[in-house]
NUMI-432188 format. One record per residue: residue in one letter; z, x, y of N, C-alpha, C, CB in turn. Coordinates in pm, 1 decimal. Glycine has a CB too. Layout:
% NUMI-432188
<site type="A" n_pz="Z" n_px="X" n_py="Y" ca_pz="Z" ca_px="X" ca_py="Y" c_pz="Z" c_px="X" c_py="Y" cb_pz="Z" cb_px="X" cb_py="Y"/>
...
% end
This chain:
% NUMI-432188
<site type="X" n_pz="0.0" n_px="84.7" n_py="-117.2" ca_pz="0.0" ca_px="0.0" ca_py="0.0" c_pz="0.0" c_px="89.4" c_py="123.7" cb_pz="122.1" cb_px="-96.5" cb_py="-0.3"/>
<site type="X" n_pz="-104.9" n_px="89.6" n_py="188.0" ca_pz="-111.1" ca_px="124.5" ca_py="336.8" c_pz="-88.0" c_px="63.2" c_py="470.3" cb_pz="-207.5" cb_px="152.5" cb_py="351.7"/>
<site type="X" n_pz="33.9" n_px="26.3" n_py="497.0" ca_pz="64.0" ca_px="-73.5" ca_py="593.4" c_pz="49.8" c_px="30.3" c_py="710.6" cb_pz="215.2" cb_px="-157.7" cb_py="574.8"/>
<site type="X" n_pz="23.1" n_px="-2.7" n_py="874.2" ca_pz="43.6" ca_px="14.0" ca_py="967.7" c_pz="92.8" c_px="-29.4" c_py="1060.0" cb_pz="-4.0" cb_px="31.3" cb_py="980.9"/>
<site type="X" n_pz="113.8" n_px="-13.0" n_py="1196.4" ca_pz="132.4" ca_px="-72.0" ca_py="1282.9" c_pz="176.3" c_px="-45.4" c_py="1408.0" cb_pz="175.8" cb_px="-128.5" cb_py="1246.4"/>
<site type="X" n_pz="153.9" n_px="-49.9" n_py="1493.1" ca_pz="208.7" ca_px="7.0" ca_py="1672.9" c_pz="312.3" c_px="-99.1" c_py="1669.8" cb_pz="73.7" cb_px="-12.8" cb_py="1844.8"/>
<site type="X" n_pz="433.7" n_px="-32.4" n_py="1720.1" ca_pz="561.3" ca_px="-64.5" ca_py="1839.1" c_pz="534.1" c_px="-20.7" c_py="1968.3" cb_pz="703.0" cb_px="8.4" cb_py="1809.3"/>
<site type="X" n_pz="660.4" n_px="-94.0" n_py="2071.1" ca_pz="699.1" ca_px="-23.5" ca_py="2166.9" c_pz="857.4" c_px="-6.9" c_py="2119.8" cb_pz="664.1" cb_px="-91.6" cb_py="2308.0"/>
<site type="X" n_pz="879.5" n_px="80.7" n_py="2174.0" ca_pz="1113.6" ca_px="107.3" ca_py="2206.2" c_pz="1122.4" c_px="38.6" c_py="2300.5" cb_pz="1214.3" cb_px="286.4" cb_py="2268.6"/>
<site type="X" n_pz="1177.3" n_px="-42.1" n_py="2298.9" ca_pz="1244.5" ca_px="-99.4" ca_py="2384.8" c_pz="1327.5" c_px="-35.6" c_py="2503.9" cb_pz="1309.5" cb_px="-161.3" cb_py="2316.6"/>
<site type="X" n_pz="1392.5" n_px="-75.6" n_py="2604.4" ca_pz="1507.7" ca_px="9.0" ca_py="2697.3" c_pz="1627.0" c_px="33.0" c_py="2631.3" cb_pz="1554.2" cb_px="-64.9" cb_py="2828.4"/>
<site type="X" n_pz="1642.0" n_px="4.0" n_py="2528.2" ca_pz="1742.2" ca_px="20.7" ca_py="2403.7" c_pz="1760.5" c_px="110.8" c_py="2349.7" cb_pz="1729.1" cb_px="-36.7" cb_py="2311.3"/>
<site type="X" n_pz="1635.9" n_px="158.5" n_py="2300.4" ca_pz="1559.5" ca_px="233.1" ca_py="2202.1" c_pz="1567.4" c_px="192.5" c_py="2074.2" cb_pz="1590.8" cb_px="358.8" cb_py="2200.7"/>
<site type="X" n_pz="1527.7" n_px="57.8" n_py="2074.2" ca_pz="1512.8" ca_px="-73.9" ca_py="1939.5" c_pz="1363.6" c_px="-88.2" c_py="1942.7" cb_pz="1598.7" cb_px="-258.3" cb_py="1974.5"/>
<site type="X" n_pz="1385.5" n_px="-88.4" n_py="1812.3" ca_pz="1220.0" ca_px="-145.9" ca_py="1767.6" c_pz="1270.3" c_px="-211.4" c_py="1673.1" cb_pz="1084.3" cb_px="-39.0" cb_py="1713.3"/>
<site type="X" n_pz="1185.3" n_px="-335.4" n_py="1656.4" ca_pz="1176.8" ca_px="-448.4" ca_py="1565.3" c_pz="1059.2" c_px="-440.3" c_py="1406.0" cb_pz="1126.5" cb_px="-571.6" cb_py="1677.4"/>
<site type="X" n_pz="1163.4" n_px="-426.2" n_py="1290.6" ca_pz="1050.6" ca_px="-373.8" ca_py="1149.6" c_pz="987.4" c_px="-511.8" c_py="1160.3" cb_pz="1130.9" cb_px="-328.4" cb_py="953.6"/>
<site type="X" n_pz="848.4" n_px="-514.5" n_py="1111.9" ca_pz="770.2" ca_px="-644.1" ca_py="1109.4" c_pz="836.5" c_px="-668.3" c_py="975.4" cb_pz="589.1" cb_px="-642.6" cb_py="1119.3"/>
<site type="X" n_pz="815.6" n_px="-797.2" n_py="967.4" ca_pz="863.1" ca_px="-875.8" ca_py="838.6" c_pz="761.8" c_px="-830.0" c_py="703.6" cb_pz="848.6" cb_px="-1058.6" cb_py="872.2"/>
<site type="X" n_pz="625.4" n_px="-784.2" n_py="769.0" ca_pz="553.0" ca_px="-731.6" ca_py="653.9" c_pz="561.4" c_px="-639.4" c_py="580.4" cb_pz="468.0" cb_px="-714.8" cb_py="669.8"/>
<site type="X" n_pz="622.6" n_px="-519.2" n_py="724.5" ca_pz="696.3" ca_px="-380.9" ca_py="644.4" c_pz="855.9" c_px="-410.5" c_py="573.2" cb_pz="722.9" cb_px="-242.4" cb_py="778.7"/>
<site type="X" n_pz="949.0" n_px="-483.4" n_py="620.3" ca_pz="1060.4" ca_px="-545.2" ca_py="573.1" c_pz="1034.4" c_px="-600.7" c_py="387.9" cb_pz="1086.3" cb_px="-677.8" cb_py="691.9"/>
<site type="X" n_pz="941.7" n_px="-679.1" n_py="394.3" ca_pz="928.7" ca_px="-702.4" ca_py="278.5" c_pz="872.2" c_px="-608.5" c_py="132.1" cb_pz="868.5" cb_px="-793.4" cb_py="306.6"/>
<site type="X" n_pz="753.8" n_px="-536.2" n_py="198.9" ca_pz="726.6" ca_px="-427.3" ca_py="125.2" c_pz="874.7" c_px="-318.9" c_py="119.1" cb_pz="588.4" cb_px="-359.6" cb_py="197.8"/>
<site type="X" n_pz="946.7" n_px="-299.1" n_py="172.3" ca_pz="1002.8" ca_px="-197.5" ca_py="155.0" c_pz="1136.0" c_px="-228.8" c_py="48.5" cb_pz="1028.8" cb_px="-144.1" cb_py="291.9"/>
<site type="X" n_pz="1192.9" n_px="-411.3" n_py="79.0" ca_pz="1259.3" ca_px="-486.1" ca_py="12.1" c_pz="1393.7" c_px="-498.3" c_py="91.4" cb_pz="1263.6" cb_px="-438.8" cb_py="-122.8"/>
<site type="X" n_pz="1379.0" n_px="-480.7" n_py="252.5" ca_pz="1476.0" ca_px="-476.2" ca_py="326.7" c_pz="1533.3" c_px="-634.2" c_py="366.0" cb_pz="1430.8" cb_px="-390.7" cb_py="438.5"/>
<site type="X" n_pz="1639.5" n_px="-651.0" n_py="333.5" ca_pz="1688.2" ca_px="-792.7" ca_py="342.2" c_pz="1796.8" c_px="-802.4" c_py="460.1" cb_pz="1754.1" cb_px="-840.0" cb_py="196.5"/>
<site type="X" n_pz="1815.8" n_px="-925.6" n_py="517.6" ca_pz="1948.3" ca_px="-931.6" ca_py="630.6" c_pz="2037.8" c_px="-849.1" c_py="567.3" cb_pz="2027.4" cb_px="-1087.4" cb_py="662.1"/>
<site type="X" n_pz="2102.5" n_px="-789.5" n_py="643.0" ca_pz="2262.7" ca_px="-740.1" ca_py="588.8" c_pz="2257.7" c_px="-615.0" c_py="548.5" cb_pz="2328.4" cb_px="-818.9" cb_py="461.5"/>
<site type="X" n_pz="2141.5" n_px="-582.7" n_py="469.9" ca_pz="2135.2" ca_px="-425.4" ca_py="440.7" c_pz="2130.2" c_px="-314.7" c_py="521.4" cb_pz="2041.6" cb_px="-399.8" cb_py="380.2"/>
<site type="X" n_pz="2171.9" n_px="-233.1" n_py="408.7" ca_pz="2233.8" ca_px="-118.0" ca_py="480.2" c_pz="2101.9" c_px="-1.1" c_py="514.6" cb_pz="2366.1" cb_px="-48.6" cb_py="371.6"/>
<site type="X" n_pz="2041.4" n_px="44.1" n_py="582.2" ca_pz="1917.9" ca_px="148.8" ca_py="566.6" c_pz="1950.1" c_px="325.2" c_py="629.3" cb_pz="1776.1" cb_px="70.7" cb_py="670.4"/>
<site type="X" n_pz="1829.5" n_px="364.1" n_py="539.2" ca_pz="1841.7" ca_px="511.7" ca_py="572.2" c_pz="1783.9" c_px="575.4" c_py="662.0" cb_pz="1815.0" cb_px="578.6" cb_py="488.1"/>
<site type="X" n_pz="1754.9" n_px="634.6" n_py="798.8" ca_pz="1670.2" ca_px="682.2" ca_py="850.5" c_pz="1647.0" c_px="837.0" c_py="854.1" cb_pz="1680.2" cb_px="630.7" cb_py="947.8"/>
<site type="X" n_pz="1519.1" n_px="926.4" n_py="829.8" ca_pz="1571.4" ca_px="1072.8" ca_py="795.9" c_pz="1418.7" c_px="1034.4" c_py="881.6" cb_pz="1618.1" cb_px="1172.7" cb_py="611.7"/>
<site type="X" n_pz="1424.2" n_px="1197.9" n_py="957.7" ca_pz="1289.2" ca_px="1266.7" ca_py="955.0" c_pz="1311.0" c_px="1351.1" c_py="874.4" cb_pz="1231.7" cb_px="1323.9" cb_py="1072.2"/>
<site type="X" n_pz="1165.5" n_px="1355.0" n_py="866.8" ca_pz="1090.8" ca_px="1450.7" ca_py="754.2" c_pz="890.6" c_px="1475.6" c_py="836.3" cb_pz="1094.4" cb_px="1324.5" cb_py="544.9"/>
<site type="X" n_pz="914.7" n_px="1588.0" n_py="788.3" ca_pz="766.8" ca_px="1629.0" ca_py="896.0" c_pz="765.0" c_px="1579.3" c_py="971.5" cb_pz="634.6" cb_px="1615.3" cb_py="873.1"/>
<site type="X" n_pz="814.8" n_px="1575.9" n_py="1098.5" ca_pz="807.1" ca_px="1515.5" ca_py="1223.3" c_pz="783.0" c_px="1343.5" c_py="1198.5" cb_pz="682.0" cb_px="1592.9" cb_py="1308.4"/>
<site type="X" n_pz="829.1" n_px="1293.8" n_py="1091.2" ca_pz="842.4" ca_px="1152.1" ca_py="1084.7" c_pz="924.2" c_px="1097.7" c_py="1063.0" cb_pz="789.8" cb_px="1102.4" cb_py="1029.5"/>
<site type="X" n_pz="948.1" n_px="1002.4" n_py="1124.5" ca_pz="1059.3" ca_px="894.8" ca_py="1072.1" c_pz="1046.2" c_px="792.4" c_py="946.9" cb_pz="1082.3" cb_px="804.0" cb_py="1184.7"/>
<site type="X" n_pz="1155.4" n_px="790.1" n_py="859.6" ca_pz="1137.2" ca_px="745.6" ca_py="693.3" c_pz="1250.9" c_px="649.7" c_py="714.6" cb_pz="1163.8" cb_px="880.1" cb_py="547.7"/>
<site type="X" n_pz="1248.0" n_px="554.5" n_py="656.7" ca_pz="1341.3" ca_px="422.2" ca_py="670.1" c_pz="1300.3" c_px="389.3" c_py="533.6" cb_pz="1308.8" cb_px="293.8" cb_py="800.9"/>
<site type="X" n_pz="1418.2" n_px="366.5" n_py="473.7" ca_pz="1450.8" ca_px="340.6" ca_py="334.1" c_pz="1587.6" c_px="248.1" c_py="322.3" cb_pz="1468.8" cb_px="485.1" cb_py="258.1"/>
<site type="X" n_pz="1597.1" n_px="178.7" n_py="248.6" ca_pz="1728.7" ca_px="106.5" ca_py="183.7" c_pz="1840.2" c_px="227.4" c_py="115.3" cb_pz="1668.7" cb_px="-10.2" cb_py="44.3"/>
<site type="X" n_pz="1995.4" n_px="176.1" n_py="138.4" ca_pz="2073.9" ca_px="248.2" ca_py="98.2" c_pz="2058.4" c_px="227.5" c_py="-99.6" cb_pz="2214.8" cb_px="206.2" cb_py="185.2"/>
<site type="X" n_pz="2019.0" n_px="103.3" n_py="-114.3" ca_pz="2013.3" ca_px="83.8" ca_py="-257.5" c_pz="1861.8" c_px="175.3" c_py="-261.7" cb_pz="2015.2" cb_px="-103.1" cb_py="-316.3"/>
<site type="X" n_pz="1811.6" n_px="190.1" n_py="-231.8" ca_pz="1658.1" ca_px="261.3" ca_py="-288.4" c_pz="1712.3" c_px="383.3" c_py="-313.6" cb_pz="1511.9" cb_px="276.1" cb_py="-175.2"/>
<site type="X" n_pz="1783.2" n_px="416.1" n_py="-217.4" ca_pz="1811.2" ca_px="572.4" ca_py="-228.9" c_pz="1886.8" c_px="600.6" c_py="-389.5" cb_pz="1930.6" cb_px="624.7" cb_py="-84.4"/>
<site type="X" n_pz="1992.3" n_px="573.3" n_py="-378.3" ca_pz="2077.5" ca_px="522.6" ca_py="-473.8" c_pz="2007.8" c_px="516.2" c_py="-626.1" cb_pz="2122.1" cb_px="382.9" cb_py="-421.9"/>
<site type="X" n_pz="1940.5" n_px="426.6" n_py="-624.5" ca_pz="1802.2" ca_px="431.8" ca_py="-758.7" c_pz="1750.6" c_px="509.9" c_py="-769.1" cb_pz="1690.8" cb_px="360.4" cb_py="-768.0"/>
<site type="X" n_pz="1695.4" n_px="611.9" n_py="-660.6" ca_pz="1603.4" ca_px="733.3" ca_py="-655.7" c_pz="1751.7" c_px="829.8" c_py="-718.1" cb_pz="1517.9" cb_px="779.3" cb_py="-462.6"/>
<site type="X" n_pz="1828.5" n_px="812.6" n_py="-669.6" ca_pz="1955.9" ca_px="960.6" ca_py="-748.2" c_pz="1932.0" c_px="909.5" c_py="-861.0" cb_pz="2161.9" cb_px="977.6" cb_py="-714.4"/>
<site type="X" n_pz="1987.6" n_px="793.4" n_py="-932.8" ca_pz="1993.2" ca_px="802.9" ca_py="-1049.6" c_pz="1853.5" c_px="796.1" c_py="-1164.1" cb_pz="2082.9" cb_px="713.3" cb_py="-1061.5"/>
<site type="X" n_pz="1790.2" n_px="788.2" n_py="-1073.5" ca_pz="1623.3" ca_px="848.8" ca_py="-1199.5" c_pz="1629.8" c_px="978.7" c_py="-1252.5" cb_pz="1448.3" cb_px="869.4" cb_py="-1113.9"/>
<site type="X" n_pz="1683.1" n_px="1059.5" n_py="-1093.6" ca_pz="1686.2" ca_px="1183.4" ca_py="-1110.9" c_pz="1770.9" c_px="1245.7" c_py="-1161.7" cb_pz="1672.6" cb_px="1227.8" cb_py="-1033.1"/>
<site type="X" n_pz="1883.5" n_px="1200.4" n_py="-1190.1" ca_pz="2010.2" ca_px="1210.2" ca_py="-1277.9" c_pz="1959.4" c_px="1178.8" c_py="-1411.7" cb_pz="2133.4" cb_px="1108.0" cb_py="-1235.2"/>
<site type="X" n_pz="1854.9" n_px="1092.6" n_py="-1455.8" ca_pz="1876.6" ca_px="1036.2" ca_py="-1581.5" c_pz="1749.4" c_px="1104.3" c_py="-1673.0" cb_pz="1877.8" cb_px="862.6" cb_py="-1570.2"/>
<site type="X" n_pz="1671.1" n_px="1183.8" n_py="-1583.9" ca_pz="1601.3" ca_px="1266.3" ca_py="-1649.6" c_pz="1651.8" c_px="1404.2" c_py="-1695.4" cb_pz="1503.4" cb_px="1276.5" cb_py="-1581.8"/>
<site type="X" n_pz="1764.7" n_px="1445.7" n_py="-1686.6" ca_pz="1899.3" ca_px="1556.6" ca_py="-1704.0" c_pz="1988.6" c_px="1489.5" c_py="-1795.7" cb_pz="1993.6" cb_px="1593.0" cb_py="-1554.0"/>
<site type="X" n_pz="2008.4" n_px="1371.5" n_py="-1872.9" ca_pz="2118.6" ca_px="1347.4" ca_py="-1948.4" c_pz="1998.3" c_px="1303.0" c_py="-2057.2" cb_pz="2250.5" cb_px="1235.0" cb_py="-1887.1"/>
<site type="X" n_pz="2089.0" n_px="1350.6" n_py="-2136.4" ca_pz="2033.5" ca_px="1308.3" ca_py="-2306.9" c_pz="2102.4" c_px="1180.5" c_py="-2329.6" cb_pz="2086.1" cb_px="1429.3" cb_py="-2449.9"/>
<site type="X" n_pz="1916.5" n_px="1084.1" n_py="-2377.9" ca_pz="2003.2" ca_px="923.0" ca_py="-2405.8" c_pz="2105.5" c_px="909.5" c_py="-2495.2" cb_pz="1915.4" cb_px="810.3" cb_py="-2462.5"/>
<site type="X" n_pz="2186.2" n_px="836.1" n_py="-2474.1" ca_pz="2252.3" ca_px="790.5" ca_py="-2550.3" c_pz="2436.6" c_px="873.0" c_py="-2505.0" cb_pz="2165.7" cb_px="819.3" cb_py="-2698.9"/>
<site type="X" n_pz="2415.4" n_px="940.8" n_py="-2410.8" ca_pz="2547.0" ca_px="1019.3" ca_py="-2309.5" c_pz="2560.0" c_px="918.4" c_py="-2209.8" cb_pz="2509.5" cb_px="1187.4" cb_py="-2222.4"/>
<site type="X" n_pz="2703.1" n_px="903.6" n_py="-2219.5" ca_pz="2757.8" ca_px="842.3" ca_py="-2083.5" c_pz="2893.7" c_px="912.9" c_py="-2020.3" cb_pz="2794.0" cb_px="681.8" cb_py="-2111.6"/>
<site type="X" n_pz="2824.8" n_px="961.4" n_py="-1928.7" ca_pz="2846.2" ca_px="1044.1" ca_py="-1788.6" c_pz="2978.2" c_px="945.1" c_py="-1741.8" cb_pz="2683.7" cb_px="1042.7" cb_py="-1658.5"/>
<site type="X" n_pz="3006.7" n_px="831.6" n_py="-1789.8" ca_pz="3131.7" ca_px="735.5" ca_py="-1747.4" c_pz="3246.0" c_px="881.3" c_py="-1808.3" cb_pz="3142.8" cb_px="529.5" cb_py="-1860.8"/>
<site type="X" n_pz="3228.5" n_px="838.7" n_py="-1977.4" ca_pz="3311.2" ca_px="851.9" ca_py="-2096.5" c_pz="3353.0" c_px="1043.6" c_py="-2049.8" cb_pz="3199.0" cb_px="807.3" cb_py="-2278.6"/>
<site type="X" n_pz="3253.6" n_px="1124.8" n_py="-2013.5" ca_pz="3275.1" ca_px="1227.5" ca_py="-2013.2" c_pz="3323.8" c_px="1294.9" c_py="-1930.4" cb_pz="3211.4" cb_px="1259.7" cb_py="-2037.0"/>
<site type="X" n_pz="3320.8" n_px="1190.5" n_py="-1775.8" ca_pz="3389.4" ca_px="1250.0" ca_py="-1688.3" c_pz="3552.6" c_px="1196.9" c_py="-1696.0" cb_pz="3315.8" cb_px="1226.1" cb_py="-1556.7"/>
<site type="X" n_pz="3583.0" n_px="1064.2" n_py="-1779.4" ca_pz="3738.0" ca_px="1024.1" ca_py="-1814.0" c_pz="3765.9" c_px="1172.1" c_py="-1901.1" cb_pz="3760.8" cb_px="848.4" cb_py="-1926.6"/>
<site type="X" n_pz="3698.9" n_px="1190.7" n_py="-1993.9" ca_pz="3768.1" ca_px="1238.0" ca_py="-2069.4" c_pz="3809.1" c_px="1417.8" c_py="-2001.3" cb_pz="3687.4" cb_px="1213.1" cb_py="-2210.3"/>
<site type="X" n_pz="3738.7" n_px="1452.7" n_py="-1908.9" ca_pz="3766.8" ca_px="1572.9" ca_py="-1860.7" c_pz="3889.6" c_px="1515.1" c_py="-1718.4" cb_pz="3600.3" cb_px="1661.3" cb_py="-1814.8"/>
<site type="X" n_pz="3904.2" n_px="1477.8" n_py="-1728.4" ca_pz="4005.1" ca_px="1407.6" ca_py="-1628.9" c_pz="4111.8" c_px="1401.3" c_py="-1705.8" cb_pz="3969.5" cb_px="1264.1" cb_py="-1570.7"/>
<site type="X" n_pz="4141.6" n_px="1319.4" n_py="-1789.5" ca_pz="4265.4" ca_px="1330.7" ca_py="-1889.1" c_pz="4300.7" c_px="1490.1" c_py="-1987.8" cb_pz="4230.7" cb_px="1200.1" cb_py="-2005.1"/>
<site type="X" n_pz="4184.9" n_px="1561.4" n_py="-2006.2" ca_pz="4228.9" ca_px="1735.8" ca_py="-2036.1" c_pz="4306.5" c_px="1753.3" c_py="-1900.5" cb_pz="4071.0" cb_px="1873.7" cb_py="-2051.9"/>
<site type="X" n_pz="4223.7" n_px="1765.1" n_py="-1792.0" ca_pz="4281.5" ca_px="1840.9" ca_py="-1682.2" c_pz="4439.0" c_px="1804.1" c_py="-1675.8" cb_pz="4202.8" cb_px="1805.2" cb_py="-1541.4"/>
<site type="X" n_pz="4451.5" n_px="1665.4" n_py="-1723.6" ca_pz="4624.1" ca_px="1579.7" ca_py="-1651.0" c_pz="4655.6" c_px="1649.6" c_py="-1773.4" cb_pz="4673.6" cb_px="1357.0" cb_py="-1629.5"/>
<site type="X" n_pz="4638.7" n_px="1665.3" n_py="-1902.7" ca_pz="4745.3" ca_px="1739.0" ca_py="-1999.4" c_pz="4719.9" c_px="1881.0" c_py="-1961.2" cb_pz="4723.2" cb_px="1713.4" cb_py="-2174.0"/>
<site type="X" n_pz="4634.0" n_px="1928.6" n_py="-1898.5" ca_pz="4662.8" ca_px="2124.7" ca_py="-1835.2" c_pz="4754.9" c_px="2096.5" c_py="-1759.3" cb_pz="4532.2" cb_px="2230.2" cb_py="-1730.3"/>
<site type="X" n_pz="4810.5" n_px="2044.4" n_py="-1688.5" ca_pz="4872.1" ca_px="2009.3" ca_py="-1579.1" c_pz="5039.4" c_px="2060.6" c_py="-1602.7" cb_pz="4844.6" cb_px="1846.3" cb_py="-1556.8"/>
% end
């Protein structure tokens, strides 16, 4: 999807996302978003997108069938009996 589009900033320095980019991106009332430059651009992303993007990248590093829950309790309860 190649969306475009011209703004102005406001005296604010508000700009309004069109509802077309809002929807492609999956930005809903209430959410929380990310703004980063990157190459002299501005990137607006959802705090949940981001979030999904860690854990892809997390989940291509764990062997299925490991849960990263179970293993970090259980190094938590060694540490409290080193203690």
């Amino acid at each position: 999807m190649n969306l475009e589009t011209r703004l102005r900033v406001n005296e604010n320095g508000r700009v309004v996302i069109p509802a077309s980019f809002r929807k492609a991106l999956g930005i809903n009332v209430g959410d929380e978003i990310v703004l980063r430059i990157e190459d002299d651009e501005l990137r607006i992303t959802t705090l949940k997108h981001r979030i999904e993007r860690a854990q892809r990248l997390v989940r291509q590093h764990v062997k299925p069938g490991t849960s990263l829950v179970d293993e970090l309790i259980a190094e938590r309860r060694e540490a409290a009996r080193n203690e």
